[in-house]
C-alpha positions as CSV (number, residue, x, y, z in Angstrom):
1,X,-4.7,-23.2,14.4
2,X,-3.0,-19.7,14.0
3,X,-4.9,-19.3,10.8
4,X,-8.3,-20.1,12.3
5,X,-7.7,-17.9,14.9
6,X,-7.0,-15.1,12.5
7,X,-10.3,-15.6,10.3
8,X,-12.4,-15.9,12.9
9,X,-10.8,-12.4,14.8
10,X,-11.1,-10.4,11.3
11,X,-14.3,-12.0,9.8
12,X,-16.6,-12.5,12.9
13,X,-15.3,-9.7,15.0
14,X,-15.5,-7.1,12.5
15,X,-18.2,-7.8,10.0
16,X,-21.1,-10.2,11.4
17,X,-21.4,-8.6,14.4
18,X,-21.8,-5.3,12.7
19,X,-23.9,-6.8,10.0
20,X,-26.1,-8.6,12.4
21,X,-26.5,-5.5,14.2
22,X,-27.7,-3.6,11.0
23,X,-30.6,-6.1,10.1
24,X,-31.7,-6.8,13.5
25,X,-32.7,-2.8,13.3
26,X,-34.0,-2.3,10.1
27,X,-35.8,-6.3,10.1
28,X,-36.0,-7.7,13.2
29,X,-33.6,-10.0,15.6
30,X,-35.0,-13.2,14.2
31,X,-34.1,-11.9,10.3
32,X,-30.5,-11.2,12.0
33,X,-29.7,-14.8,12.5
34,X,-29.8,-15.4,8.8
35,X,-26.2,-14.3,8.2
36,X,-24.4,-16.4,10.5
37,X,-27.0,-18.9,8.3
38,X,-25.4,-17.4,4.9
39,X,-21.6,-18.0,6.9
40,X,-22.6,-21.7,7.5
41,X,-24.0,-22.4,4.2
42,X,-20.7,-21.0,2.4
43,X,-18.7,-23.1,5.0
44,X,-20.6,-26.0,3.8
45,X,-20.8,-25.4,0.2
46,X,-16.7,-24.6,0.2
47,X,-16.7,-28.4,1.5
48,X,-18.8,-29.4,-0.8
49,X,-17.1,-28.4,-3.6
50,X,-13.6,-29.7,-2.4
51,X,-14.6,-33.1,-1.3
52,X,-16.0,-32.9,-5.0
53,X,-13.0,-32.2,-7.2
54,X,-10.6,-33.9,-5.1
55,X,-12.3,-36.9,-3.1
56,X,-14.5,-37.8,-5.5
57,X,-12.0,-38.2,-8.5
58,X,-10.0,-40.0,-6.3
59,X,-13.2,-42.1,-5.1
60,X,-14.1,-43.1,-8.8
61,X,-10.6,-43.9,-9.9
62,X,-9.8,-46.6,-7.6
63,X,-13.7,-47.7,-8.3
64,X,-13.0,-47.8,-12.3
65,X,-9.5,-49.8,-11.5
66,X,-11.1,-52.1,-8.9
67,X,-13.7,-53.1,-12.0
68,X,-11.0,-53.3,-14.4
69,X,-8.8,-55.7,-12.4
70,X,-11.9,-57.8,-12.0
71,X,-12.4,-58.0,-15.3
72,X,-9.2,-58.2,-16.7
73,X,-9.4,-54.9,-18.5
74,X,-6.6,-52.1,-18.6
């Protein structure tokens, strides 16, 4: 919790307000709302990539030795 609390003080407090603020003046307040869209699509492309090298090895090794102990195979 302490961590989350700290990312969200430093990285939303200081720069997507800011940066929000900057294109919403040069663009226009609906071209402002795609950072927090850039923020959400790293959030979900950081999960993506864990559940990817670590959930999904594990996921395929227990499906290879499921079919091997079927099968008989080592």
């Amino acid at each position: 919790m302490g961590s989350s609390l700290i990312i969200m003080t430093i990285i939303s407090g200081a720069m997507i307000p800011p940066m929000m603020g900057y294109l919403s003046d040069v663009q226009s307040v609906q071209w402002a709302y795609v950072v927090p869209l850039v923020c959400y699509f790293m959030v979900w492309l950081s999960t993506r990539m864990v559940g990817w090298s670590t959930a999904g090895s594990r996921r395929w090794s227990s499906r290879r030795s499921a079919h091997n102990e079927r099968n008989g195979s080592v």
